[in-house]
C-alpha positions as CSV (number, residue, x, y, z in Angstrom):
1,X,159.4,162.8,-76.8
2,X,162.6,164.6,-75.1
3,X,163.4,162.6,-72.1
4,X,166.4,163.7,-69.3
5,X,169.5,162.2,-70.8
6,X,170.7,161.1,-67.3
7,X,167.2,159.4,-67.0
8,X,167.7,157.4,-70.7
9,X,171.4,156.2,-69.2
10,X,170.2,155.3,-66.0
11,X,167.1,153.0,-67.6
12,X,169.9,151.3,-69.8
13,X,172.0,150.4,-67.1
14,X,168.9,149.0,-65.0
15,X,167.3,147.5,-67.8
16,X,170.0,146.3,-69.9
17,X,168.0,144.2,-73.4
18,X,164.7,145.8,-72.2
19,X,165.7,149.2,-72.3
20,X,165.0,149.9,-75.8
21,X,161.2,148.5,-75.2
22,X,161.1,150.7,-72.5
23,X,161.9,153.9,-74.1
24,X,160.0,153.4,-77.0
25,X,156.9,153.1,-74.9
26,X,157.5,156.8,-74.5
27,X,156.4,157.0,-78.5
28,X,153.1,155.5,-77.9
29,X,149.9,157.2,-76.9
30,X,148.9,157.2,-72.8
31,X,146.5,155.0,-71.9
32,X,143.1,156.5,-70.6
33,X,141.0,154.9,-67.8
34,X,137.9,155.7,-65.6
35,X,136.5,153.6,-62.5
36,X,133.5,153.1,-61.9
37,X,132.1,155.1,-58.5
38,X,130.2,151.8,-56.6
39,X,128.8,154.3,-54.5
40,X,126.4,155.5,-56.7
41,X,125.9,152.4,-59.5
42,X,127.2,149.1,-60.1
43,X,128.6,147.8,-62.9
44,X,126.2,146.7,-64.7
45,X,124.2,149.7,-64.4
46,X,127.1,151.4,-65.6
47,X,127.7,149.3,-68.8
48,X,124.6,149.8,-69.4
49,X,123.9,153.7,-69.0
50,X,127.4,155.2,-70.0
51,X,127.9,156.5,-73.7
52,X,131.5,155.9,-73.9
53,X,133.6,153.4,-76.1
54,X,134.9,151.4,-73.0
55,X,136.9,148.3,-72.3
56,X,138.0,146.3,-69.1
57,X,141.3,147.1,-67.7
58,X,142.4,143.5,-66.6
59,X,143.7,144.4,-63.0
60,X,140.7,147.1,-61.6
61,X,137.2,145.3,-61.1
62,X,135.7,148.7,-61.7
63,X,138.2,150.4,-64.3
64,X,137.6,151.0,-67.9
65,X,139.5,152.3,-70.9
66,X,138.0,154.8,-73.0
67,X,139.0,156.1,-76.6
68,X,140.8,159.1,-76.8
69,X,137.9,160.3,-78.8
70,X,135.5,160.1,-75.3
71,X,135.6,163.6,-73.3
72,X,134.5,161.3,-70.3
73,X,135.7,164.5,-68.2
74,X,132.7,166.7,-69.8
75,X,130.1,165.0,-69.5
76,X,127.1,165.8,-66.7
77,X,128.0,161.8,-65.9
78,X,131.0,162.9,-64.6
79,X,129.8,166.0,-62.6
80,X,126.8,163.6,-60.8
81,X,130.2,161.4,-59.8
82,X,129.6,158.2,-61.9
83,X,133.2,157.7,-62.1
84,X,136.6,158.9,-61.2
85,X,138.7,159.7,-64.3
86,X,142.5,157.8,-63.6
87,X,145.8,156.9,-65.0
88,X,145.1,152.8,-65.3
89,X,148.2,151.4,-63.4
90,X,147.3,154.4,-60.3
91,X,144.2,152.2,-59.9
92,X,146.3,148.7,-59.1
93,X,147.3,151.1,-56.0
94,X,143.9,150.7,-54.2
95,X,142.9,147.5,-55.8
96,X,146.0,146.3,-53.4
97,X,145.6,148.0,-50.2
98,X,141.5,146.9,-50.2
99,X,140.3,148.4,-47.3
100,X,137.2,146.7,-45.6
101,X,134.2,148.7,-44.4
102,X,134.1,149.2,-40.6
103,X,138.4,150.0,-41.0
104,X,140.0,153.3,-39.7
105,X,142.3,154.0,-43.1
106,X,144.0,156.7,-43.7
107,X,145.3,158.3,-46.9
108,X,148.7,160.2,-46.4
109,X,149.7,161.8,-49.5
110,X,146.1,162.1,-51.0
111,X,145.5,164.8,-53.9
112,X,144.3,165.0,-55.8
113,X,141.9,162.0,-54.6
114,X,141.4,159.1,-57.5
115,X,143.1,156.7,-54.6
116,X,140.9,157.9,-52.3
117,X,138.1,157.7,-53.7
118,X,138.8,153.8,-54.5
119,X,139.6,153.7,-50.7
120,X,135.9,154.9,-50.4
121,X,134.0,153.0,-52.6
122,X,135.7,150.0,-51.0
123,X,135.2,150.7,-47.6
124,X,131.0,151.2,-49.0
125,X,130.2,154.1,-46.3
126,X,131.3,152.4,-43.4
127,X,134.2,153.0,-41.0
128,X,136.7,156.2,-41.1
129,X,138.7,157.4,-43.7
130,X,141.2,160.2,-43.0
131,X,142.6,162.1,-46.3
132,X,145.0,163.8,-45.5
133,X,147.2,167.0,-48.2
134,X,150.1,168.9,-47.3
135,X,149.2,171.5,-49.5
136,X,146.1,173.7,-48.9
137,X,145.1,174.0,-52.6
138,X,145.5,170.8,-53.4
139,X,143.7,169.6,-50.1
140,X,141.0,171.7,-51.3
141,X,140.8,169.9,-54.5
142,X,140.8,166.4,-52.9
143,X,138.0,167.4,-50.3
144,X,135.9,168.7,-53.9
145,X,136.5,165.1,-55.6
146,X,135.4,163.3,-52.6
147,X,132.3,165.7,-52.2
148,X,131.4,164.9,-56.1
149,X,131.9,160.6,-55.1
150,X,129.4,161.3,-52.5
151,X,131.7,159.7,-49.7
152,X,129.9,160.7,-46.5
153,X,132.5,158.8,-43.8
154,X,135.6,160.9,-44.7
155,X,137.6,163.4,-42.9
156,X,140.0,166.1,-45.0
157,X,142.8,167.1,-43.6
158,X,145.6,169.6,-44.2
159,X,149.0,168.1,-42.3
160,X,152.2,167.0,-42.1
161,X,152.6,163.5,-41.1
162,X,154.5,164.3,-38.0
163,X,151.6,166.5,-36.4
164,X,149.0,163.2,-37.4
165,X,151.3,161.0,-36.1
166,X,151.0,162.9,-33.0
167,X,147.3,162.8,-33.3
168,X,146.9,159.1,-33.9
169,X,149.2,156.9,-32.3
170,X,148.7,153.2,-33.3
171,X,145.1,154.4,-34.2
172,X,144.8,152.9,-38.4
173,X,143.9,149.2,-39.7
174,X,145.2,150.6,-43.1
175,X,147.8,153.1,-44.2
176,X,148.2,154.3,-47.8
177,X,151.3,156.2,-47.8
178,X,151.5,157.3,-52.1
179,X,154.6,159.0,-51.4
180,X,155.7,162.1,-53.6
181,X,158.3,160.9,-56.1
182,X,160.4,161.9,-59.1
183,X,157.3,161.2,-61.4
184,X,159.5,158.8,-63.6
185,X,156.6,156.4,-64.7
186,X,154.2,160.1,-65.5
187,X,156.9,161.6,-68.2
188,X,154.4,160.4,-70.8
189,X,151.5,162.5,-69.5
190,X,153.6,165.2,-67.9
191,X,155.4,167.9,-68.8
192,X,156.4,169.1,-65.8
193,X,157.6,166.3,-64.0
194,X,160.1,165.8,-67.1
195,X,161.6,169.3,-66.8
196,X,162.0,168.9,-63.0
197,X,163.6,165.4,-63.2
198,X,167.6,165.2,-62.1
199,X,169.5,162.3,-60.4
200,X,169.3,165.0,-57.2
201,X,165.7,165.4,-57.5
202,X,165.7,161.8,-57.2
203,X,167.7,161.5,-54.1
204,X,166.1,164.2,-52.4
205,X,162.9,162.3,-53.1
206,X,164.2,159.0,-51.7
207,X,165.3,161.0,-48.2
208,X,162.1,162.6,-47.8
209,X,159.9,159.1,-48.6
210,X,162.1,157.4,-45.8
211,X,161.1,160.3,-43.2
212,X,156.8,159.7,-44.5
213,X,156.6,156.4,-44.1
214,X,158.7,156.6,-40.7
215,X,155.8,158.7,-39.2
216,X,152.9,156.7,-41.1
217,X,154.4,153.6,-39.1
218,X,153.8,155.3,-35.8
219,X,149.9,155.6,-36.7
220,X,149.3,151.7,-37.6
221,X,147.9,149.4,-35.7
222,X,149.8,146.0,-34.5
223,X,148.5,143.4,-37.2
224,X,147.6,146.6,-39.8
225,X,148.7,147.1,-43.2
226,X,150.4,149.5,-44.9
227,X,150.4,150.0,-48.9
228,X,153.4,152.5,-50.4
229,X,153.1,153.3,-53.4
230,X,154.9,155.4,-56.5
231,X,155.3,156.4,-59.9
232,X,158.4,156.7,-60.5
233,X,160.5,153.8,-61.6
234,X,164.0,154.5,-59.3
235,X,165.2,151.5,-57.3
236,X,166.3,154.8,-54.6
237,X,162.5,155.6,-54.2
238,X,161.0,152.6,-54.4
239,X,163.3,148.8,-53.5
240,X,165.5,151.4,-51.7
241,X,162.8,152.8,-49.1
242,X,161.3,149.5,-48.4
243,X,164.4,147.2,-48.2
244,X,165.7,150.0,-45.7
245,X,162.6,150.6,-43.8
246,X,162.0,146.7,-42.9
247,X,166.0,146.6,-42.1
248,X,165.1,149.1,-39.6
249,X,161.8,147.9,-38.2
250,X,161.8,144.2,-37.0
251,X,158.2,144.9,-36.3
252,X,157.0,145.0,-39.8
253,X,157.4,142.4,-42.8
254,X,156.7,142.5,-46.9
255,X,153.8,140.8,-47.5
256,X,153.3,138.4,-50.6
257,X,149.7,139.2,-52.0
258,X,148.5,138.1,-55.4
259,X,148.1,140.7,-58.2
260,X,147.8,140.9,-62.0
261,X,149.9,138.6,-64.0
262,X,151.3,141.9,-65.6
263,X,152.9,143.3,-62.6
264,X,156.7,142.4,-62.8
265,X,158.0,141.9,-59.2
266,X,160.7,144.0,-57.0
267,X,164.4,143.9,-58.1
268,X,166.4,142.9,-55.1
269,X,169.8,143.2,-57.6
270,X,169.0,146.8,-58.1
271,X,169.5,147.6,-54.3
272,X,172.8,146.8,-52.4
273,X,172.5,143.7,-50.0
274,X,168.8,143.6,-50.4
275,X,166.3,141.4,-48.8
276,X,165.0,138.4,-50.8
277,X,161.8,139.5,-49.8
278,X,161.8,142.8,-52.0
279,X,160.7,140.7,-54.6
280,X,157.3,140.9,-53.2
281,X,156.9,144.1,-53.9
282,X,155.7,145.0,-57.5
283,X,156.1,147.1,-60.7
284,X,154.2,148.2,-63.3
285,X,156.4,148.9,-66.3
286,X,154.2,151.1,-69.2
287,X,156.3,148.4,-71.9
288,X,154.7,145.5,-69.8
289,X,151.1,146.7,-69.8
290,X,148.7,149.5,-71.0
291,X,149.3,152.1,-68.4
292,X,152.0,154.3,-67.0
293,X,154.8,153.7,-64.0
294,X,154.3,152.4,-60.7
295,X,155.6,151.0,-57.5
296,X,153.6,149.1,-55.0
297,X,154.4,147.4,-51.7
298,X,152.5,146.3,-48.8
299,X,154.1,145.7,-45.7
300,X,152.0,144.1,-42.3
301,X,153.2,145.3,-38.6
302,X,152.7,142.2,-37.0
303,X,153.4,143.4,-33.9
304,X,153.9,146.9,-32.0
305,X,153.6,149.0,-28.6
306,X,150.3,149.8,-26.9
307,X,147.8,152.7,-28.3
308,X,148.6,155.7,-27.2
309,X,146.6,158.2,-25.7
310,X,143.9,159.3,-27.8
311,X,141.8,162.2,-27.6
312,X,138.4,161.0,-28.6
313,X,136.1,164.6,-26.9
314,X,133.7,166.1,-29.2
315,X,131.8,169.5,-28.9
316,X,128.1,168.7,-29.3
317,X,126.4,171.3,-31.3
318,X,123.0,172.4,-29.5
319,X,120.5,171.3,-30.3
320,X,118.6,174.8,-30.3
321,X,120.7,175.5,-33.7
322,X,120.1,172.2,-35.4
323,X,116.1,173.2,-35.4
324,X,116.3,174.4,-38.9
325,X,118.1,171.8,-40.5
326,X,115.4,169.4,-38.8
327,X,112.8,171.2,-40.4
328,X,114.4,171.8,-43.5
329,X,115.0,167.5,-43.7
330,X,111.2,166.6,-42.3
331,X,110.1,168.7,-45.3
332,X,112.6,167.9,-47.9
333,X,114.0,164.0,-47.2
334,X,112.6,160.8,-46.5
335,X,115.1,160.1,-43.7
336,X,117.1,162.7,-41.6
337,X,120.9,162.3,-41.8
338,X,121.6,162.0,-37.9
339,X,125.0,161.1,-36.0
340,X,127.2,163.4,-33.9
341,X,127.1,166.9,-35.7
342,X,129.7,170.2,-35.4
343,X,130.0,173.0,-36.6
344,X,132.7,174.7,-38.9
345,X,131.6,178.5,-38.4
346,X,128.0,178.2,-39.8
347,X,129.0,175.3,-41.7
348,X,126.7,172.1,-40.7
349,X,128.4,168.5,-40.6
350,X,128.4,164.9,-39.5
351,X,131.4,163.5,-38.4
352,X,132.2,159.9,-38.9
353,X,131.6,157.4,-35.9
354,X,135.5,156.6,-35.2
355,X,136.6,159.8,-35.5
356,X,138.8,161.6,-32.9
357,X,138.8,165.4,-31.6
358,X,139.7,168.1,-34.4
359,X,141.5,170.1,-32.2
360,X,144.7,171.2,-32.6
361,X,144.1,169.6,-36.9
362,X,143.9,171.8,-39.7
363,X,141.5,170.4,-41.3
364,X,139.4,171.4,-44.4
365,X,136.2,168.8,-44.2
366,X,135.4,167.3,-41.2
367,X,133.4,164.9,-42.6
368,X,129.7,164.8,-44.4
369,X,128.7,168.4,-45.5
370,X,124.6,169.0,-44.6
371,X,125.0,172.4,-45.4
372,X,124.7,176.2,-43.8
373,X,123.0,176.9,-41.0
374,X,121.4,181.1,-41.7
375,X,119.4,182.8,-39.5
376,X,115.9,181.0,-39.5
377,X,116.8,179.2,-42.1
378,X,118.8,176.2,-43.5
379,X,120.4,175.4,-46.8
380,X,121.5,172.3,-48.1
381,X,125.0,171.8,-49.5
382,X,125.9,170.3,-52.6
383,X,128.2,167.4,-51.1
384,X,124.5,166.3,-49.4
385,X,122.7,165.9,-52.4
386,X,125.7,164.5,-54.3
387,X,125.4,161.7,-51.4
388,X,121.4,161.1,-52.0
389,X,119.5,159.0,-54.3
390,X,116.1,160.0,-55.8
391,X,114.3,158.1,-53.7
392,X,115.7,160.3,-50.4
393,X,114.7,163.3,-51.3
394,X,110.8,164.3,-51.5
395,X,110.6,166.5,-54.5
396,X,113.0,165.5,-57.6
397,X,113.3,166.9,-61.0
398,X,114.5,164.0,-63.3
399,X,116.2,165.6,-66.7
400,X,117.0,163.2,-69.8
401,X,121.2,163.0,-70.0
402,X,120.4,164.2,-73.7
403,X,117.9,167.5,-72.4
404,X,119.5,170.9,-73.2
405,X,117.9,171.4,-69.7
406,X,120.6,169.4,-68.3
407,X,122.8,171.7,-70.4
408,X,120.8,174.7,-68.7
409,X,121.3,173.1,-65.2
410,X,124.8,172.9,-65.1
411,X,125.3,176.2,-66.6
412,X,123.1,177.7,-63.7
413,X,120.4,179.0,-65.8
414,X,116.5,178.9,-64.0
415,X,114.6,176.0,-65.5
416,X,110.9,176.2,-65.6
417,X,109.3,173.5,-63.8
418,X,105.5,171.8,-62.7
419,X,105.4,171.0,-59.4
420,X,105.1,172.0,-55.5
421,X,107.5,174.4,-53.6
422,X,110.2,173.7,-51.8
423,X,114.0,171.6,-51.8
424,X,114.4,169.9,-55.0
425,X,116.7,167.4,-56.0
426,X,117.8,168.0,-59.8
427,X,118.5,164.3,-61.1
428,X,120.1,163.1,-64.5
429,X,118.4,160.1,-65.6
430,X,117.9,159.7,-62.2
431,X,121.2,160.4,-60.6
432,X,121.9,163.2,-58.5
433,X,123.7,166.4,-59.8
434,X,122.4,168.8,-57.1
435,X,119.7,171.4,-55.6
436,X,117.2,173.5,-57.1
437,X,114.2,175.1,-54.8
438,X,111.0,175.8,-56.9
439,X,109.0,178.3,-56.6
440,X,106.1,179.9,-58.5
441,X,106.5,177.3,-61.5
442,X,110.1,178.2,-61.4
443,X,113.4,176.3,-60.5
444,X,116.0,178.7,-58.7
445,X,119.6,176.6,-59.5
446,X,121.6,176.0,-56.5
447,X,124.3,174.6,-58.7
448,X,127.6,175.9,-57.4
449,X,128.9,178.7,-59.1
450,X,132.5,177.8,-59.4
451,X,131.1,174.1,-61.2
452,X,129.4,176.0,-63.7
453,X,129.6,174.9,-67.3
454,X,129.9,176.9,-69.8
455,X,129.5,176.2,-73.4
456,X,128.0,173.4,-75.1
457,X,128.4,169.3,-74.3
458,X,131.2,169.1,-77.4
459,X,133.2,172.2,-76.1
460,X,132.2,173.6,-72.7
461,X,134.9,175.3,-69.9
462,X,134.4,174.9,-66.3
463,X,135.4,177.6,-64.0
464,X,138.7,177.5,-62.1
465,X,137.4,175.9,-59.0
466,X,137.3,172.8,-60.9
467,X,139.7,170.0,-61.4
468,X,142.6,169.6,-64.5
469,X,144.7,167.3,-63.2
470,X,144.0,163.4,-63.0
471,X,146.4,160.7,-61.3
């Protein structure tokens, strides 16, 4: 592998006898992980269901290896949201900031969504979880891979972090800032982030980390936590931010948490009149363990001003308009999804319990997608039945993981079925992969169009809409 030769001479000034360990890692092939979606199974069930050739990674409860022979991405597994497929050390990130259900967290930097999906299955379905993407294609991608996890309590929004900090003033328990970086520890499964690498990329980098996690500071609460996280391996972007950030902020201190024997902790020689407690923080060096680069550190603001004002209104959706969907859910699931609804256009949702107004957000899911609202009619969305289990819906139509029917399904072909009309939930060995409504003896697919398979299970292509890129 070509690496930057500015890169190779920085690494052997920083890592003096371990540099050549270090580069060679660059030789050997990436590691491959998937966790485990607790939303939908546990681990046990999992083990005990999956088809892969899988083995524990040692610092993720709910993270696996697989052989680079497994296609774990093409597999109808995978589209029913068993599991997240993730870079290995990207998952000590969330393992780490450990959210608690019944917190207010929020994701900064979130696309394309394998930390915040962790975040989710953490935080079980309970409290508010705001995602928030810069960029409105990649925000669109995150708000899909939360939509396949079936997370129902989760908010997508499309911001910078100056206009959320304005938003939510000392409003989080938990911060996740995974700041852009120079992509250092991805060169092994990137091509891109090699070509774009220079000691000014770097810098540039550093300066616009320092101005995130300035305005993610002003959103957590006195007593929170706040995780920032990397990939790259610069001390600028990573010992550099922090040392400087707590330096400027008396309010907020590095906290010592335990983690994976593997992790190698902060350098406080690699920064200029560091504090000691930089060493707190943690690395993971690709060398060290079976993954790629990352930098974690968790600070606590242990104290802070008053909240601010907060705008907590809500526009109540009448109830005239929510007719249809009651009728639609009497007829079609065992319990009705209530809470405090809105409406995006025709677009049905529940918002989560803690969260504020959406005025004045962009924002691209505003929380649990029921579906559209049409004239004298309602249809159900595909996040909704991602989110149910067989036993929710009334009607289900249960295909075998090995069925050329699932095959059929995911393609969008009609399937032939036995059974009364109406909503139907389409289940793979009894998980959910989405809606068919049957009629006359026939199944009419409501897959999505832009998930569509196409192909066979060894060699199939999914549509654009769908997601390439992994963290």
């Amino acid at each position: 592998m070509k690496l930057p030769n500015d890169f190779v001479v920085k690494m052997r000034e920083l890592l003096q006898e371990e540099a050549e360990p270090f580069l060679r890692s660059y030789e050997q092939d990436k590691a491959q992980g998937l966790r485990i979606n607790r939303l939908k199974l546990t681990r046990d069930e999992f083990i005990q269901t999956q088809p892969f050739t899988i083995h524990p990674i040692p610092w993720v409860q709910d993270g696996f290896y697989y052989s680079h022979e497994d296609r774990p991405g093409k597999h109808p597994y995978h589209d029913a949201g068993l599991y997240y497929i993730q870079e290995p050390s990207a998952m000590g990130v969330g393992e780490l900031v450990d959210p608690k259900p019944g917190e207010k967290v929020l994701d900064l930097c979130a696309a394309p969504g394998g930390k915040t999906t962790h975040l989710a299955q953490k935080m079980n379905q309970a409290g508010l979880l705001v995602a928030n993407e810069i960029h409105p294609a990649r925000a669109k991608i995150l708000s899909q891979n939360l939509e396949r996890m079936g997370v129902r309590n989760a908010v997508v929004t499309n911001e910078t972090p100056d206009r959320l900090a304005k938003k939510f003033p000392s409003f989080f328990d938990v911060i996740l800032v995974d700041a852009p970086c120079s992509g250092e520890g991805m060169f092994r499964k990137d091509v891109d982030a090699r070509s774009e690498w220079s000691l000014e990329h770097v810098a540039f980098c550093a300066a616009r980390q320092i101005d995130i996690i300035e305005e993610a500071a002003k959103m957590l609460k006195p007593g929170g936590r706040m995780v920032y996280s990397t990939c790259t391996f610069s001390p600028e972007e990573n010992e550099g931010v922090i040392d400087a950030f707590v330096k400027q902020h008396a309010n907020f201190e590095i906290e010592h948490v335990a983690a994976y024997e593997g992790f190698s902790r902060g350098r406080e020689d690699w920064v200029k009149d560091a504090s000691p407690s930089i060493e707190a923080t943690y690395r993971l060096w690709p060398h060290r363990l079976q993954g790629e680069g990352h930098y974690i550190a968790v600070l606590r603001k242990v104290d802070g001003s008053e909240q601010g004002k907060l705008d907590a209104s809500r526009d109540h959706v009448d109830k005239k308009l929510l007719q249809d969907y009651m009728s639609f859910a009497k007829a079609s699931l065992t319990d009705t999804p209530m809470g405090d609804f809105t409406l995006f256009g025709d677009q049905l949702y529940l918002l989560p319990s803690d969260m504020l107004s959406l005025r004045q957000l962009k924002v691209v899911r505003p929380g649990w997608h029921l579906g559209t609202l049409k004239k004298n009619r309602f249809e159900p969305s595909h996040a909704l039945a991602l989110t149910l289990t067989n036993d929710q819906a009334r009607q289900q139509w249960n295909l075998d993981v090995e069925s050329p029917e699932v095959l059929a399904y995911l393609k969008g072909e009609t399937l032939h079925v036995d059974g009364p009309k109406g909503w139907t939930l389409v289940t793979v060995n009894g998980f959910s992969l989405g809606w068919g409504k049957a009629t006359q003896n026939q199944l009419k697919n409501h897959y999505p169009k832009g998930l569509r398979w196409t192909g066979t299970y060894s060699n199939f292509v999914q549509t654009p809409i769908g997601e390439y890129k992994h963290e």
